[in-house]
C-alpha positions in Angstrom: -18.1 34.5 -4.1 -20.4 31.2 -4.1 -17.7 28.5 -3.5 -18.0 24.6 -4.7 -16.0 22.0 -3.7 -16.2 18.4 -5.1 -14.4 15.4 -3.4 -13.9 11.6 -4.2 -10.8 9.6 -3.1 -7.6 10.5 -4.7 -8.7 13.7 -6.7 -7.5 12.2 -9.6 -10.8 10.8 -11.3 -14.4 11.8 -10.4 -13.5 15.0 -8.7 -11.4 16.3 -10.9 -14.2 15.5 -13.9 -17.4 16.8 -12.4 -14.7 19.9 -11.4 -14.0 20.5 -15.1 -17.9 19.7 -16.2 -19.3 22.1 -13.4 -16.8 24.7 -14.1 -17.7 24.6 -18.0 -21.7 24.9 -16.8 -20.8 28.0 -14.6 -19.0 30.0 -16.8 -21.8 29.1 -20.0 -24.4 30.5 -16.9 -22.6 33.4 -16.8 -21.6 32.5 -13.4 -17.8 32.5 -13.0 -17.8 35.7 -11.3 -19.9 34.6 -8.7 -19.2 30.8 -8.2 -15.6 29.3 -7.6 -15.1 25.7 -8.9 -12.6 22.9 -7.3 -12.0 20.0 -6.2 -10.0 17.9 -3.9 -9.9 14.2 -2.7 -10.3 12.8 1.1 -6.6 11.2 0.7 -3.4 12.8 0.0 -1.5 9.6 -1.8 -1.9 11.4 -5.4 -1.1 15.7 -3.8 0.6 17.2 -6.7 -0.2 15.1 -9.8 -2.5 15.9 -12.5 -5.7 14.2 -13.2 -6.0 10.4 -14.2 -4.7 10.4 -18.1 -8.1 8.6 -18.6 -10.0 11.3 -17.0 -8.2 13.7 -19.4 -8.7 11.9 -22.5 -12.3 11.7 -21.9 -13.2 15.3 -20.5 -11.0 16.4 -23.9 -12.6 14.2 -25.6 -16.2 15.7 -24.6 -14.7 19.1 -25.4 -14.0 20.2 -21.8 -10.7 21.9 -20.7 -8.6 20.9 -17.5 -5.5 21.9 -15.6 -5.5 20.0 -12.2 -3.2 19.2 -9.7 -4.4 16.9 -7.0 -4.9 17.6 -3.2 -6.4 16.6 -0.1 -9.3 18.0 1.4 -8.8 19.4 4.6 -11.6 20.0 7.6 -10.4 23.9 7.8 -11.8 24.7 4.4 -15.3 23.7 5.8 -15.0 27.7 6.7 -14.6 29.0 3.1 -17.0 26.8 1.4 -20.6 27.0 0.9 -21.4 23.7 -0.7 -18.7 20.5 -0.7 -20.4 17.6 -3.5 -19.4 14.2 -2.5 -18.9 11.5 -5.1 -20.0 8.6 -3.4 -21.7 8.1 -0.1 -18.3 6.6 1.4 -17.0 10.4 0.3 -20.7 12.2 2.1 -19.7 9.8 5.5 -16.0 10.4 5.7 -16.6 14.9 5.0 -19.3 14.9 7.4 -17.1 13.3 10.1 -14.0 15.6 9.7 -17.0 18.7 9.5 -16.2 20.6 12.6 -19.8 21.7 13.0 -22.9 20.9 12.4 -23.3 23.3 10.0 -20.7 22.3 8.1 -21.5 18.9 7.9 -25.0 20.1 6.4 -22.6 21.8 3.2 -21.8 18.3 1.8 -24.4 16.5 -0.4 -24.3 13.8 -3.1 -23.6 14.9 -6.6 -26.1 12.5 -7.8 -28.8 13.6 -5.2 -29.0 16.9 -8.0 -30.1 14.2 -10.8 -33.4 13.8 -10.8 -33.6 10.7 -12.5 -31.2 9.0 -10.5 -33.1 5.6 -9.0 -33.3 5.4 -5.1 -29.9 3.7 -3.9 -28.1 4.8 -7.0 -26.6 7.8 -5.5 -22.4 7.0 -5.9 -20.8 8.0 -8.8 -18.7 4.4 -9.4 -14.7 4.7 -9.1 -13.5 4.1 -12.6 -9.4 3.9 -11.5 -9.2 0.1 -11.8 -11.9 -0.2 -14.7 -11.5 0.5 -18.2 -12.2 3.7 -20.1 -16.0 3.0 -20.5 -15.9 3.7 -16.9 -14.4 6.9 -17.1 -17.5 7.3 -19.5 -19.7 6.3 -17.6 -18.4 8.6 -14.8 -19.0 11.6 -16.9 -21.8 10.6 -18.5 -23.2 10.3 -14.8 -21.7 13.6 -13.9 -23.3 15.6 -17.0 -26.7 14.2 -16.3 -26.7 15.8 -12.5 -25.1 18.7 -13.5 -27.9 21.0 -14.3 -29.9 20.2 -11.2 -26.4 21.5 -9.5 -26.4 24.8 -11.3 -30.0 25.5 -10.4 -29.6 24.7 -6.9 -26.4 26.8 -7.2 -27.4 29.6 -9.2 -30.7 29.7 -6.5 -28.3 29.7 -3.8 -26.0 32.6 -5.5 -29.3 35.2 -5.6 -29.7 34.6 -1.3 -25.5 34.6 -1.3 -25.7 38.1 -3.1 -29.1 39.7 -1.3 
């Protein structure tokens, strides 16, 4: 099993989306079998509670399912995971610090580094907890757009995974 992590702050908002979005784009690949989906935030103040009622509104909105309940990420999962997707370069600093190796530290990228028309220097996914719902928007809109480039580097990585 191909595991994905994602990670912003609180595990309430970005994480918890591009969790829901990646795990719909999986399962329409035909890959849930081979690729495990969650997600996880690099504080524990929200542990236990579901995902942002704005997140919710807006991934049902886009017709994407969700059960969640938050948690923090923790440096001994490094061993279990093959790839951790950071939300925001604050996220891709603060995971590669508590990596206990090297190699670990090379599992997290940028979710927005799989979008290839993302500009240079646009590589964060904003924080949409003390903005209105056209952030949440945005934040999936954002999300969606590097999502395929995710699967493909995913699904590539699930043939070498399985050889």
């Amino acid at each position: 099993m191909y595991r994905v992590c994602f990670v912003c702050t609180g595990n309430i908002c970005r994480s918890p989306m591009a969790e829901s979005v990646f795990r719909a784009h999986v399962e329409r690949a035909g890959l849930d079998a081979l690729v495990a989906v969650d997600s996880a935030g690099t504080g524990g103040w929200h542990e236990g509670d579901g995902a942002d009622p704005r997140t919710v509104s807006v991934l049902e909105a886009a017709g994407y399912a969700q059960e969640h309940r938050a948690r923090q990420f923790r440096a001994s999962w490094f061993s279990r995971l093959d790839l951790v997707i950071a939300l925001d370069s604050g996220h891709l600093r603060d995971l590669r610090a508590l990596a206990p190796t090297a190699q670990d530290a090379a599992k997290v990228r940028l979710l927005r580094s799989y979008d290839p028309a993302a500009a240079a220097g646009q590589d964060d996914v904003p924080d949409p907890y003390y903005g209105s719902l056209e952030g949440f928007e945005e934040c999936l809109e954002l999300v969606e757009t590097a999502t395929p480039g995710l699967l493909d580097a995913v699904r590539e990585a699930t043939k070498e995974h399985t050889a």
